[in-house]
N, CA and C atoms of all chains as a GROMACS GRO file, in nm:
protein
  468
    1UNK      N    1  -0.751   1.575  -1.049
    1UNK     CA    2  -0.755   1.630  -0.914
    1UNK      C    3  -0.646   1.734  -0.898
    2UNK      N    4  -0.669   1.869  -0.969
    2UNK     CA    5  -0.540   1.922  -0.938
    2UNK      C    6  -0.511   2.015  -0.854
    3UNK      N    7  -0.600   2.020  -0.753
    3UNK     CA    8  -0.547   2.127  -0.596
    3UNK      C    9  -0.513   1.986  -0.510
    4UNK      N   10  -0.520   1.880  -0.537
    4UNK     CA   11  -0.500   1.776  -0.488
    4UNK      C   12  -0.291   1.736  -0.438
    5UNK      N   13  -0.276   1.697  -0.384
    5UNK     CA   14  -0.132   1.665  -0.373
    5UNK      C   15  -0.167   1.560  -0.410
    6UNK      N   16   0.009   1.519  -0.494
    6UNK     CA   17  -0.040   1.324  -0.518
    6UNK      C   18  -0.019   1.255  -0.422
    7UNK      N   19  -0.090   1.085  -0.433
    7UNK     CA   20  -0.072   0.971  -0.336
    7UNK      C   21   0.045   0.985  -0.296
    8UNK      N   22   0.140   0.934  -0.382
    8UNK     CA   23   0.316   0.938  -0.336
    8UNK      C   24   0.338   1.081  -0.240
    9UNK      N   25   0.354   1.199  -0.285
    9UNK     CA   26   0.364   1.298  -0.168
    9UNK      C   27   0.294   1.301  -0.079
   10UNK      N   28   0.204   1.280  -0.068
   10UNK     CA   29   0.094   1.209   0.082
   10UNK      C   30   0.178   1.146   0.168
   11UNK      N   31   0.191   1.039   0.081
   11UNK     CA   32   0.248   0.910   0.201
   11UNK      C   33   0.337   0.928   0.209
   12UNK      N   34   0.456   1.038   0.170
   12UNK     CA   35   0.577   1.069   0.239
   12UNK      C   36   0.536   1.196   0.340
   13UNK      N   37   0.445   1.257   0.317
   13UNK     CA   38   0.428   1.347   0.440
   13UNK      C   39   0.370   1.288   0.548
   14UNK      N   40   0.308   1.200   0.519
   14UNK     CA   41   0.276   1.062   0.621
   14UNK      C   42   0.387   1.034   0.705
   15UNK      N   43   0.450   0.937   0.636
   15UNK     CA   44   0.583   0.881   0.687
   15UNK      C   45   0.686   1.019   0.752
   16UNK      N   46   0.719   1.129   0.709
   16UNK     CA   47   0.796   1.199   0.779
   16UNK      C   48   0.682   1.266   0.917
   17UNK      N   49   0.560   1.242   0.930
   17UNK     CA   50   0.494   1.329   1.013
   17UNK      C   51   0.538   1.187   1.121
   18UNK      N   52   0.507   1.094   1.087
   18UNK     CA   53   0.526   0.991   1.233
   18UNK      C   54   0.653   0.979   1.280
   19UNK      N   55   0.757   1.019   1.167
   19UNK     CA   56   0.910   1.012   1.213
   19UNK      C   57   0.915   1.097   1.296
   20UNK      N   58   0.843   1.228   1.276
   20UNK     CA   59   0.933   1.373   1.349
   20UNK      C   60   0.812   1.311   1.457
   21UNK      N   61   0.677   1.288   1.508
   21UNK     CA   62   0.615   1.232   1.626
   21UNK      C   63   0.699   1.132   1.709
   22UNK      N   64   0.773   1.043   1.655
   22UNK     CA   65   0.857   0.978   1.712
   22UNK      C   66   1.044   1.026   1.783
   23UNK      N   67   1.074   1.138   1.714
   23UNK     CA   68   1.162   1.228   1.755
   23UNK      C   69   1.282   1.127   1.676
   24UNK      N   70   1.264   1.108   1.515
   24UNK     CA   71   1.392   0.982   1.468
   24UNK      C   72   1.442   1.075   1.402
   25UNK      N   73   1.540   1.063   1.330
   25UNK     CA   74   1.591   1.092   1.209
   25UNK      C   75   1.558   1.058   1.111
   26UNK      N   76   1.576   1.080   0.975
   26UNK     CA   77   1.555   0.999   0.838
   26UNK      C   78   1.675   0.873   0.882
   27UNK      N   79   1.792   0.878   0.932
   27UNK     CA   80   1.903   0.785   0.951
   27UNK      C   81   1.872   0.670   1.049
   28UNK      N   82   1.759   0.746   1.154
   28UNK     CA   83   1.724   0.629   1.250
   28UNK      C   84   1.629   0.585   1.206
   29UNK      N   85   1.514   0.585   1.124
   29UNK     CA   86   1.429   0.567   1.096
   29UNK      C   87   1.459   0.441   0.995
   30UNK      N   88   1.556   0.513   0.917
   30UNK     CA   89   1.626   0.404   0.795
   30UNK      C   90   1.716   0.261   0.871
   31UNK      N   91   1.761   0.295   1.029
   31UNK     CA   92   1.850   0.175   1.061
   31UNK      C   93   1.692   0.110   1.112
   32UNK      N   94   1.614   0.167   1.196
   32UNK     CA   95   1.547   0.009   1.196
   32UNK      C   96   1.439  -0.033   1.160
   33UNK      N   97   1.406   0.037   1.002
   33UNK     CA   98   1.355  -0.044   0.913
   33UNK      C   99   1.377  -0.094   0.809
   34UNK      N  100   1.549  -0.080   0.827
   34UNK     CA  101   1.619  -0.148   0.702
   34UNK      C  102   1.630  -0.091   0.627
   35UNK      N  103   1.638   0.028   0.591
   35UNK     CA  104   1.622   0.092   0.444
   35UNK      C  105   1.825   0.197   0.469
   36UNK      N  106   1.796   0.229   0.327
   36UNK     CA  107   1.940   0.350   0.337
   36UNK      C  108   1.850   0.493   0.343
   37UNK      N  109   1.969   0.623   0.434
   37UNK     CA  110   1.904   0.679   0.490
   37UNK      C  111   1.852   0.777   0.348
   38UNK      N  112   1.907   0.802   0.225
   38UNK     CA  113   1.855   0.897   0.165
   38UNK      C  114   1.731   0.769   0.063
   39UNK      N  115   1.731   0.610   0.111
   39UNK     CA  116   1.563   0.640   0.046
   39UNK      C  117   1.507   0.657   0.120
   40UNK      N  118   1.480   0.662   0.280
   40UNK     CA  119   1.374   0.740   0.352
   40UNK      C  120   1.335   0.896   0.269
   41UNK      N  121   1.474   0.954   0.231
   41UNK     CA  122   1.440   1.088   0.216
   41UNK      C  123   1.355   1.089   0.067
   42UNK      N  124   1.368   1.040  -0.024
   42UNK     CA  125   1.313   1.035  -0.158
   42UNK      C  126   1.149   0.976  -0.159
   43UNK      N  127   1.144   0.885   0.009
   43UNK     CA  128   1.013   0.837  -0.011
   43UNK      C  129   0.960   0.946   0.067
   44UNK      N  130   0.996   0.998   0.122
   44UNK     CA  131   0.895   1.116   0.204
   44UNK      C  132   0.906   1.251   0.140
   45UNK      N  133   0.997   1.298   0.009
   45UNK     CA  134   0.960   1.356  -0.088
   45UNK      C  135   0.846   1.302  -0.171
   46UNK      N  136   0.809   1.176  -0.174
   46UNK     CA  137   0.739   1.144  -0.256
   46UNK      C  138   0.749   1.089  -0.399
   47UNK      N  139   0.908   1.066  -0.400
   47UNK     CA  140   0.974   0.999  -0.526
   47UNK      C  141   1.007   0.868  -0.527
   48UNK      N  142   0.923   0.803  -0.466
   48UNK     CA  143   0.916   0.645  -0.487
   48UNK      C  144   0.746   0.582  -0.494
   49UNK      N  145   0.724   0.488  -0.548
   49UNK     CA  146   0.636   0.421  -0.565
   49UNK      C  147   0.669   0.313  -0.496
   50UNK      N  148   0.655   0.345  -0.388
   50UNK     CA  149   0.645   0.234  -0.270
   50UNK      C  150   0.559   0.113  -0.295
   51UNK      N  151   0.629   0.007  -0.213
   51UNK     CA  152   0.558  -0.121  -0.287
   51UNK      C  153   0.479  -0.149  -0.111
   52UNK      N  154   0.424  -0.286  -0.136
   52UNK     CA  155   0.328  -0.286  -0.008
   52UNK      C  156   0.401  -0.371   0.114
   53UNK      N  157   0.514  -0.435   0.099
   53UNK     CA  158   0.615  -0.457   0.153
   53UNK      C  159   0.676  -0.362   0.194
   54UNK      N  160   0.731  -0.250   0.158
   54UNK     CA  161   0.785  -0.097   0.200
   54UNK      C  162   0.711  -0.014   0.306
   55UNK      N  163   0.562  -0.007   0.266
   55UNK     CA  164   0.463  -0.005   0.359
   55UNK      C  165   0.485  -0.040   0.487
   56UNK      N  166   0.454  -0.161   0.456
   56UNK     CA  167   0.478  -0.238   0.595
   56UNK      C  168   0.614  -0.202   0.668
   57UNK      N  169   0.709  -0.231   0.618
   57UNK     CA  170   0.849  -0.212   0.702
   57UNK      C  171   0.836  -0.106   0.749
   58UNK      N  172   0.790   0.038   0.677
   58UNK     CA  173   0.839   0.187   0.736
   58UNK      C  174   0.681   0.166   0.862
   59UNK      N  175   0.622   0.123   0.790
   59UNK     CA  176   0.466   0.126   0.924
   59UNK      C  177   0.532   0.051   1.056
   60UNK      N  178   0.595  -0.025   1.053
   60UNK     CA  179   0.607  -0.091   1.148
   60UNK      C  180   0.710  -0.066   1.269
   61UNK      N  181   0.800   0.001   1.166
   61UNK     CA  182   0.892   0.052   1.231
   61UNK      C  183   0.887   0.193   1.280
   62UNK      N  184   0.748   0.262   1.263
   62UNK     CA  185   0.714   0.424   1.308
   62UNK      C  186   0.613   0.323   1.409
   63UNK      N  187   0.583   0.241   1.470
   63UNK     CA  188   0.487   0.155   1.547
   63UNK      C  189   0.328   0.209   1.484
   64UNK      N  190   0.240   0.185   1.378
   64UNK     CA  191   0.143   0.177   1.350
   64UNK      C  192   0.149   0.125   1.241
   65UNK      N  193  -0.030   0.089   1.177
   65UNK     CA  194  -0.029  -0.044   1.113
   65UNK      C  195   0.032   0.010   0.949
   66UNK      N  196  -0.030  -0.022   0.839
   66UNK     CA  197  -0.004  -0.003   0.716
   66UNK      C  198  -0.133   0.044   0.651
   67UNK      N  199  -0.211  -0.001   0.734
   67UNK     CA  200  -0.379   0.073   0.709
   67UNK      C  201  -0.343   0.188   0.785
   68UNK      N  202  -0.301   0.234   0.929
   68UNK     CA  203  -0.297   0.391   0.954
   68UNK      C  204  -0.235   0.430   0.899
   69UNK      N  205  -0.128   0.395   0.854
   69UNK     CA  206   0.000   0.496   0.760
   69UNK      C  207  -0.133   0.532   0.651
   70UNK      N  208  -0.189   0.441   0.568
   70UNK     CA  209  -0.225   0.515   0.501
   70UNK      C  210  -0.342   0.593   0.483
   71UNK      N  211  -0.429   0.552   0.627
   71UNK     CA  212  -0.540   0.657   0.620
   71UNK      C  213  -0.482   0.773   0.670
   72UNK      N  214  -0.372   0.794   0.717
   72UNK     CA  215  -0.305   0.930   0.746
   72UNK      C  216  -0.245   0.972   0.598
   73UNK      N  217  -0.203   0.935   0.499
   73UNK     CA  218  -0.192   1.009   0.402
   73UNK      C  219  -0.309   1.058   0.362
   74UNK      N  220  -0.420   0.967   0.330
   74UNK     CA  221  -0.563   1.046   0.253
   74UNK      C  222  -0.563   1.155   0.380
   75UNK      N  223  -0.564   1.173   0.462
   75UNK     CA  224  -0.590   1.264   0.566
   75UNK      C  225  -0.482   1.372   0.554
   76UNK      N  226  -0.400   1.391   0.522
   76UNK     CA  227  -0.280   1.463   0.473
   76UNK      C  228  -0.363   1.514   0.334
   77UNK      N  229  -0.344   1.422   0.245
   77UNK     CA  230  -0.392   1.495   0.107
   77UNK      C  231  -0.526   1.581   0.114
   78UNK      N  232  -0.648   1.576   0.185
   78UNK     CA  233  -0.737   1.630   0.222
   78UNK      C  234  -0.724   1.800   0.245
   79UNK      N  235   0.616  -1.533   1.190
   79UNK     CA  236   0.488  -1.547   1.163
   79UNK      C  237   0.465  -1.652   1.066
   80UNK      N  238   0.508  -1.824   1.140
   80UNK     CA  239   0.477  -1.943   1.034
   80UNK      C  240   0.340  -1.937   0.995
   81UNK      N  241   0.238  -1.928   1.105
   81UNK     CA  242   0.099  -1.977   1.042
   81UNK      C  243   0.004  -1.879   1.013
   82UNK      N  244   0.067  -1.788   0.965
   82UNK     CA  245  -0.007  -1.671   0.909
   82UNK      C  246   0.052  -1.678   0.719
   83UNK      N  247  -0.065  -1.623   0.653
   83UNK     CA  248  -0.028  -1.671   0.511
   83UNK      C  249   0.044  -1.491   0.484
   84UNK      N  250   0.120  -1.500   0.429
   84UNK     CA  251   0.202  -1.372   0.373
   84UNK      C  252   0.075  -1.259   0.322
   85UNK      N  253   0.184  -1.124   0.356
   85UNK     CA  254   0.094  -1.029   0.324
   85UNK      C  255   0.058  -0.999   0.209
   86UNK      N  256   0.155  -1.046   0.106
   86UNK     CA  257   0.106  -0.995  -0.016
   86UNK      C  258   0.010  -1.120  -0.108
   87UNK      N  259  -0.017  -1.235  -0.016
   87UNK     CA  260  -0.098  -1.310  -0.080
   87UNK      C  261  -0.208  -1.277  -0.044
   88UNK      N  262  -0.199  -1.266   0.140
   88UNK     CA  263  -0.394  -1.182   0.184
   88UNK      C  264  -0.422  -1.098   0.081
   89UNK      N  265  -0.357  -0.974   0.036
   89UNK     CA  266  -0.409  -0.882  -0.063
   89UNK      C  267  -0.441  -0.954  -0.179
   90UNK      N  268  -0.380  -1.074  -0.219
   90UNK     CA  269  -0.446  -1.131  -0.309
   90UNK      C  270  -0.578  -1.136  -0.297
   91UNK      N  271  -0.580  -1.208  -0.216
   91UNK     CA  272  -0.731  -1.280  -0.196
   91UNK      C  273  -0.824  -1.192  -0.150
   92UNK      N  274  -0.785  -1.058  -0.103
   92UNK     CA  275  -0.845  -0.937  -0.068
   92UNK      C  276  -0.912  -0.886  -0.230
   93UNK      N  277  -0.844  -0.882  -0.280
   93UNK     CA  278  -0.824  -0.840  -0.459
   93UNK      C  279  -0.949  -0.919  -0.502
   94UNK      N  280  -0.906  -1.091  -0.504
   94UNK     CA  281  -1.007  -1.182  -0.561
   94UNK      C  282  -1.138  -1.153  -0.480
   95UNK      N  283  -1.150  -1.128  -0.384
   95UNK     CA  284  -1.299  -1.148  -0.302
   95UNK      C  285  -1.347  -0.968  -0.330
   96UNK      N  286  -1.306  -0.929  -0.370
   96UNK     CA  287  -1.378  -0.817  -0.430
   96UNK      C  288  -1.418  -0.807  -0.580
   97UNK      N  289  -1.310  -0.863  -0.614
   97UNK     CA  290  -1.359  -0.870  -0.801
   97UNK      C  291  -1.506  -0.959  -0.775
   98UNK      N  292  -1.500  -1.085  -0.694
   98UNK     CA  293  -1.586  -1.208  -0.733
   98UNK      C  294  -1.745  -1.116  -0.709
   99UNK      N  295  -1.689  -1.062  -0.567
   99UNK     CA  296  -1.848  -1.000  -0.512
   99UNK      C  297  -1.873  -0.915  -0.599
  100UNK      N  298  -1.803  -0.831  -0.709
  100UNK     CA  299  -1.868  -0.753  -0.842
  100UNK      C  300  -1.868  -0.840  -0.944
  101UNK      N  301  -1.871  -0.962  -0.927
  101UNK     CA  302  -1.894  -1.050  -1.076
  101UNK      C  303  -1.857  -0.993  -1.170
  102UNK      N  304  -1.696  -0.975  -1.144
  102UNK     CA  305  -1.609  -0.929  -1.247
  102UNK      C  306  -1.522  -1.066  -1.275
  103UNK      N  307  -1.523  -1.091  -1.374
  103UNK     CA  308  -1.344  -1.196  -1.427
  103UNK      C  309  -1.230  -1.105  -1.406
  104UNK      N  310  -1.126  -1.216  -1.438
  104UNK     CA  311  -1.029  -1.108  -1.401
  104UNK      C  312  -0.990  -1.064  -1.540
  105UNK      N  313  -1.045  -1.030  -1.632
  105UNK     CA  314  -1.022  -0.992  -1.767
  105UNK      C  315  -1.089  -0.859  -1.739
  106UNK      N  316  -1.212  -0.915  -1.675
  106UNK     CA  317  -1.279  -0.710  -1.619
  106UNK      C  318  -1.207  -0.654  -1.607
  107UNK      N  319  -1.185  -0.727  -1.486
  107UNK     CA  320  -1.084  -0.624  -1.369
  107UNK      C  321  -1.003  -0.564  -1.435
  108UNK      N  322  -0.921  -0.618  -1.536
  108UNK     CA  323  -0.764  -0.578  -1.578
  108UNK      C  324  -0.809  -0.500  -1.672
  109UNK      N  325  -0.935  -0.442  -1.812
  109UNK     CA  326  -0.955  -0.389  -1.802
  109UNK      C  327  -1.032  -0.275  -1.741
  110UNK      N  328  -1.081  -0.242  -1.660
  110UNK     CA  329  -1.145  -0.158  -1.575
  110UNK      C  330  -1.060  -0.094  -1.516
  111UNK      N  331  -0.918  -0.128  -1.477
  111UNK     CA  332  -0.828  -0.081  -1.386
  111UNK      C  333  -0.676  -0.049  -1.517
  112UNK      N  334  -0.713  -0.116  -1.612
  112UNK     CA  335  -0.598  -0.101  -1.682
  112UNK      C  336  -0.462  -0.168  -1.686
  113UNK      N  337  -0.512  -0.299  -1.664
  113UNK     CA  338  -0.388  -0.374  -1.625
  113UNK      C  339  -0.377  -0.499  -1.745
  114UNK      N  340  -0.311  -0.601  -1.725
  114UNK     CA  341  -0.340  -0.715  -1.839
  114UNK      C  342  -0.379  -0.786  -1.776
  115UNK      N  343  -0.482  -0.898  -1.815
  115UNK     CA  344  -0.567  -1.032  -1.731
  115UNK      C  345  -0.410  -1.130  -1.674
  116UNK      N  346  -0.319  -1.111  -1.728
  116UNK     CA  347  -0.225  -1.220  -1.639
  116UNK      C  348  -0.194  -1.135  -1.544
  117UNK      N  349  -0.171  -0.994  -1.537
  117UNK     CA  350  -0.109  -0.901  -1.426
  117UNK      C  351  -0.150  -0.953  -1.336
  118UNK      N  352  -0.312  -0.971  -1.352
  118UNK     CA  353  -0.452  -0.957  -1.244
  118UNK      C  354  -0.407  -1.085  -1.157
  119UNK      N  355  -0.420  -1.212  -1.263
  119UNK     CA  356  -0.408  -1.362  -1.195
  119UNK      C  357  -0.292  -1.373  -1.119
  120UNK      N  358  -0.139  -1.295  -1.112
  120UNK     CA  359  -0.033  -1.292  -1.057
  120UNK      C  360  -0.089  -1.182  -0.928
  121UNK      N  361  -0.136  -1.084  -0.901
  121UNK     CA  362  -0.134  -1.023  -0.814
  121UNK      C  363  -0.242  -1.124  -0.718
  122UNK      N  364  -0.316  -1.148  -0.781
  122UNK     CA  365  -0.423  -1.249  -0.704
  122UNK      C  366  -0.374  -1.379  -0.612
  123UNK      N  367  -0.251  -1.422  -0.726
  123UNK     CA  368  -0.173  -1.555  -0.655
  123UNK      C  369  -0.078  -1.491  -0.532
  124UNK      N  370  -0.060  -1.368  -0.489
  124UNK     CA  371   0.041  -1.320  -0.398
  124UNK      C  372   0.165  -1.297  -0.501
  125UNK      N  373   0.199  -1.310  -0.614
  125UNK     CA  374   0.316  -1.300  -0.681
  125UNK      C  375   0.386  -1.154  -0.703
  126UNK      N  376   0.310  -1.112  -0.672
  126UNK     CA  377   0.345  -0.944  -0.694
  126UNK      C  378   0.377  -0.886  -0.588
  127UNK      N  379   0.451  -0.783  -0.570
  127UNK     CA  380   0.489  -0.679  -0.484
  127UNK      C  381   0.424  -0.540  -0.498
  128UNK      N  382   0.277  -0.540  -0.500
  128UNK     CA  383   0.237  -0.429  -0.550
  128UNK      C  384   0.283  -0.278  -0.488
  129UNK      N  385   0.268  -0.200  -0.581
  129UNK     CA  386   0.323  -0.045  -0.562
  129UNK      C  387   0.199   0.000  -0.508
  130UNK      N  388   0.204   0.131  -0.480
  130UNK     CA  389   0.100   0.171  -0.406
  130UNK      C  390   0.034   0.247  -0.498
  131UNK      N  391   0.025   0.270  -0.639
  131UNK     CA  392   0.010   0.297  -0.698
  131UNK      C  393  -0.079   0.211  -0.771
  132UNK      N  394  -0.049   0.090  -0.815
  132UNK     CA  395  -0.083  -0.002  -0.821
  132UNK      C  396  -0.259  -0.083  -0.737
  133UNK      N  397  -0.193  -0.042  -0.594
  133UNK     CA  398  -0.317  -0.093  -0.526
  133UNK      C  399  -0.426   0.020  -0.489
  134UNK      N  400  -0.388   0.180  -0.546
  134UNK     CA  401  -0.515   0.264  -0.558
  134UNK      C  402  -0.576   0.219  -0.711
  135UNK      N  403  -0.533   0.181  -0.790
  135UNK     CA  404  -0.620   0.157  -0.920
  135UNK      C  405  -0.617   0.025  -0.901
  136UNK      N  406  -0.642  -0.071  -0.842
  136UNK     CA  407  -0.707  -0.184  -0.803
  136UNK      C  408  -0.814  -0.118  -0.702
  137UNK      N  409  -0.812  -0.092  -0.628
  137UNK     CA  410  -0.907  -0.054  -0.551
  137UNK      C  411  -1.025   0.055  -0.633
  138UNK      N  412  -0.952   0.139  -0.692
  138UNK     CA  413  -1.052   0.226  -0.738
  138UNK      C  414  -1.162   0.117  -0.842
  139UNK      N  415  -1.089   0.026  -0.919
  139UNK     CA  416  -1.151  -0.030  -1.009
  139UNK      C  417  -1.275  -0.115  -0.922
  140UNK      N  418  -1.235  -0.162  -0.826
  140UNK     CA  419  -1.343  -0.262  -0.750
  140UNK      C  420  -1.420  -0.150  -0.640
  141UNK      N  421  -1.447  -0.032  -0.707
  141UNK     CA  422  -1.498   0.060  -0.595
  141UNK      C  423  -1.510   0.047  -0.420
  142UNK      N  424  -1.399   0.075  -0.399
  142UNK     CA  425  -1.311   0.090  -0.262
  142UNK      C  426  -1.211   0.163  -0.218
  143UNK      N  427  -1.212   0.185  -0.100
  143UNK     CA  428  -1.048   0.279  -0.106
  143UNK      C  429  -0.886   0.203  -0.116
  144UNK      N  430  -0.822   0.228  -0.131
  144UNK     CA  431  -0.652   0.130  -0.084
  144UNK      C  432  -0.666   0.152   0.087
  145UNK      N  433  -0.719   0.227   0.134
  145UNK     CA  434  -0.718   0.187   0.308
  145UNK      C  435  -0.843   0.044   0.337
  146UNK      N  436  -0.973   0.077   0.281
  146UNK     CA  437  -1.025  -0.013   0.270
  146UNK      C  438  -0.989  -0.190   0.225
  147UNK      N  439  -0.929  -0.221   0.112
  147UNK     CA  440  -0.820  -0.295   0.090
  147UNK      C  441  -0.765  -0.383   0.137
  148UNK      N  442  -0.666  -0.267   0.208
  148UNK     CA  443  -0.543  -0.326   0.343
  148UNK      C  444  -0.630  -0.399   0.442
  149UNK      N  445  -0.756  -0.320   0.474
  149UNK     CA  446  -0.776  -0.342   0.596
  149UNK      C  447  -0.881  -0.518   0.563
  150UNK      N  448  -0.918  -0.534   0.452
  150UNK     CA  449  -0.983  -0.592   0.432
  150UNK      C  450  -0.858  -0.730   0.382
  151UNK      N  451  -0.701  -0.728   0.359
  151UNK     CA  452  -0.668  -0.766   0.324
  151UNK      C  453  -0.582  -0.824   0.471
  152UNK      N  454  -0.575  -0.765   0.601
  152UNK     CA  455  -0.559  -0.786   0.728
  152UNK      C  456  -0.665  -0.884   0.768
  153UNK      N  457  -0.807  -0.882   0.699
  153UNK     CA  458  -0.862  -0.939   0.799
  153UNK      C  459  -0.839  -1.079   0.735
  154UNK      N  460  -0.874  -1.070   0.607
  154UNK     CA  461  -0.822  -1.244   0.502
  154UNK      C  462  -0.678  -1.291   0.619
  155UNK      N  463  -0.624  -1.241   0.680
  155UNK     CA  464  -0.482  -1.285   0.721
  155UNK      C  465  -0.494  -1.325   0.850
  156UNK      N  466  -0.632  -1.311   0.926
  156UNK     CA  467  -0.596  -1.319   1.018
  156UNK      C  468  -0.731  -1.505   1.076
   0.00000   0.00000   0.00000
């Protein structure tokens, strides 16, 4: 698939599109879903292989599920 | 959330109830998707923390999407 962006850069353009909808930081985003603030930044570069636990925390904490996070990436990669 | 069974076991059983309905073993599965038959039986038991990487080539192998999946792995949970 190569005009394609990959999964991983998807779902960090995912995850930073609901952060900046929510008006957070990568730093606020990271205090309340637990994470440190530069792996927000590496997962929304797209340099992590997020596990489905990770999912969940950053979904939950942008308030939508882990199924929209990620039908908004295929929708991103599109 | 005591009486709800963990998320990464629903995806188990999300996992198993798709292999079964393709009358796949999990020796298929693991090859079809490229994994090893114990990988398969550990992700199935909830033992795994799958990557997201991980749960598009599970999904792709049981012809489905990883949004499909989740969502199918929400409803086992609920």
């Amino acid at each position: 698939m190569p005009s394609q962006i990959s999964e991983l850069r998807a779902f960090g353009l995912a995850v930073r599109l609901h952060r900046e909808r929510m008006h957070l930081s990568q730093e606020q985003l990271a205090g309340v879903a637990g994470f440190h603030r530069t792996y927000i930044g590496s997962v929304e570069r797209g340099e992590r292989n997020v596990t489905l636990s990770t999912i969940s925390r950053l979904a939950r904490a942008l308030g939508i599920t882990p199924v929209q996070l990620l039908k908004d990436a295929d929708r991103v990669r599109q």
